[in-house]
DOVO-466502 format. One record per residue: residue number from 0; residue in one letter; x, y, z of N, C-alpha, C in turn. Coordinates in steps of 0.2 Angstrom, whole numbers, plus 5000, padded with zeros to 4 digits. Layout:
BEGIN
   i aa   nu   nv   nw  cau  cav  caw   cu   cv   cw
 NUM  A    X    Y    Z    X    Y    Z    X    Y    Z
...
END
This chain:
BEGIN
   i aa   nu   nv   nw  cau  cav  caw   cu   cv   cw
   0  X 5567 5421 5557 5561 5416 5556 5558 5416 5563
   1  X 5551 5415 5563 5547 5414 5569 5540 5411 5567
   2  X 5535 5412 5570 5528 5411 5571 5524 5414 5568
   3  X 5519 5409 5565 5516 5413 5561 5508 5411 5563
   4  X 5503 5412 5565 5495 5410 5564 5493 5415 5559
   5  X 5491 5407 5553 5487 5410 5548 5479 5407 5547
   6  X 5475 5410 5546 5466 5409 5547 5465 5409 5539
   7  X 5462 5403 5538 5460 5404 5529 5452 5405 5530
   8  X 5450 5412 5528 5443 5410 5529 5440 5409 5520
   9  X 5437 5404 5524 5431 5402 5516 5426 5398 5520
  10  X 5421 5397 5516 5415 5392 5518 5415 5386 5515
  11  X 5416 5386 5508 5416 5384 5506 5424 5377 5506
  12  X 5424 5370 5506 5428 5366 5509 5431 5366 5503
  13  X 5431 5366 5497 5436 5361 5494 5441 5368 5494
  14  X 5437 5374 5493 5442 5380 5491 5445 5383 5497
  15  X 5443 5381 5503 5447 5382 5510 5452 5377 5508
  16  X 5451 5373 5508 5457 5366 5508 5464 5368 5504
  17  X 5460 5371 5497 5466 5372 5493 5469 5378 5494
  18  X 5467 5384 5497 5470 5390 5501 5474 5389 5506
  19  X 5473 5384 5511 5477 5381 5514 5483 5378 5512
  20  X 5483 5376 5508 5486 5370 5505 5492 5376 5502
  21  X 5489 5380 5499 5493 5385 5496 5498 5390 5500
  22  X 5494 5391 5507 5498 5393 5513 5504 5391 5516
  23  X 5501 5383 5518 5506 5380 5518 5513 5376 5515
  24  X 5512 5377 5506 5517 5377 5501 5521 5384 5501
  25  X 5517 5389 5504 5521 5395 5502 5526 5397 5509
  26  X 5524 5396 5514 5527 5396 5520 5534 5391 5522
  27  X 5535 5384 5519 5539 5381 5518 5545 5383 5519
  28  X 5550 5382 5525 5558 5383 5524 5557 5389 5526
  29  X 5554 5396 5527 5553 5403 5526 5550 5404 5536
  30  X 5548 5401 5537 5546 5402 5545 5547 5395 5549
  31  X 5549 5395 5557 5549 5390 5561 5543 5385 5563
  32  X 5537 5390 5563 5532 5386 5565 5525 5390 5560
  33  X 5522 5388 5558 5515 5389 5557 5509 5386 5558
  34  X 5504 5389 5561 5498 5388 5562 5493 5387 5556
  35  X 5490 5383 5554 5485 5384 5550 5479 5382 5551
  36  X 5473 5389 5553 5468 5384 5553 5462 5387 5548
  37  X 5457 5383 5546 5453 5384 5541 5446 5387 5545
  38  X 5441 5393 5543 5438 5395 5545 5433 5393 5540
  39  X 5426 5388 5540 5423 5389 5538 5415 5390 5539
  40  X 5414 5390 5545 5409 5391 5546 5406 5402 5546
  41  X 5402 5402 5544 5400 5409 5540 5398 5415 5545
  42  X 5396 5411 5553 5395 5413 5557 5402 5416 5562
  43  X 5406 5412 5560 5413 5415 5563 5416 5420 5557
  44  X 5418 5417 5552 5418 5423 5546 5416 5430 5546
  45  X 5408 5430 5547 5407 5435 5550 5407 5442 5553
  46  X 5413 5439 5558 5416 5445 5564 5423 5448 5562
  47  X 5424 5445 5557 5431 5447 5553 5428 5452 5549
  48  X 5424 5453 5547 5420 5458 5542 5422 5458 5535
  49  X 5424 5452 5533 5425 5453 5525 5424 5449 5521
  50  X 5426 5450 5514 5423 5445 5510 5425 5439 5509
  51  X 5425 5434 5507 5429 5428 5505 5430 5426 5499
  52  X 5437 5425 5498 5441 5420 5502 5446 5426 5506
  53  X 5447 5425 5511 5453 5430 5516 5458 5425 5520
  54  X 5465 5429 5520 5469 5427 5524 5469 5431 5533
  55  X 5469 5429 5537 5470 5431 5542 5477 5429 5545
  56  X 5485 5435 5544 5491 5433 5546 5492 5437 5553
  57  X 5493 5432 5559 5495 5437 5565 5490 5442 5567
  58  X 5483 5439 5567 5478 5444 5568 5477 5448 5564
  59  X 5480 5450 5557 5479 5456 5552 5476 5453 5547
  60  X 5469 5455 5545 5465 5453 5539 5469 5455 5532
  61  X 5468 5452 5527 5472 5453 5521 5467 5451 5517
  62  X 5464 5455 5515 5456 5453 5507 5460 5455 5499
  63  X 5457 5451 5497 5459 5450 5491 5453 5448 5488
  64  X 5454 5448 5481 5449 5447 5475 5451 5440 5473
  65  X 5446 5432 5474 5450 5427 5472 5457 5424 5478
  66  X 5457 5420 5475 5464 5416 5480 5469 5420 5474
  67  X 5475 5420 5480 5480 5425 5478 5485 5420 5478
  68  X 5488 5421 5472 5496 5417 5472 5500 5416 5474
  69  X 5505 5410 5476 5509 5410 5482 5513 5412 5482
  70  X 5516 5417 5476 5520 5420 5477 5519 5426 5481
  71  X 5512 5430 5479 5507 5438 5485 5508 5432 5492
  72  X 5506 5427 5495 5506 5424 5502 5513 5425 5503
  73  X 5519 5422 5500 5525 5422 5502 5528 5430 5504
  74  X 5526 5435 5499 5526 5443 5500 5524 5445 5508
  75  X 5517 5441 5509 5513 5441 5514 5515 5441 5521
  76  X 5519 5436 5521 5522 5430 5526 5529 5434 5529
  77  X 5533 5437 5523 5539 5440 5526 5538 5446 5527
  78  X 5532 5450 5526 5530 5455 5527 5530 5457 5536
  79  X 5525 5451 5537 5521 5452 5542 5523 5447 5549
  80  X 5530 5444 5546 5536 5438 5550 5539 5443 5556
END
């Protein structure tokens, strides 16, 4: 177990919200500490160069098609732990 900084990028709020919300469900019990912050402003989005919605784990971008299911985050998580 250790530390985790994850960046939810979205602009859009309610679907950042619930990205996060799904980060932090999937993370639970599985690491010590997690960071979570939500990116929504378009102009920061921006310099990560991808499309959204994206996870950023441990500075690693992760794009995907859509919000990905917590069980793909939890894959994610212990991958990159």
């Amino acid at each position: 177990m250790g530390r985790l900084r994850i960046k939810v990028l979205e602009p859009e709020p309610s679907r950042a919200y619930d990205l996060a919300y799904d980060v932090v469900f999937a993370t639970t019990g599985s690491i010590d500490i997690v960071e979570v912050e939500r990116v929504m402003d378009p102009e920061k989005i921006k310099k990560f160069d991808v499309e959204t919605p994206a996870l950023v784990i441990n500075d690693k971008v992760l794009k995907f098609s859509g919000a990905p299911p917590r069980d793909e985050i939890k894959k994610w998580v212990a991958e990159l732990n």
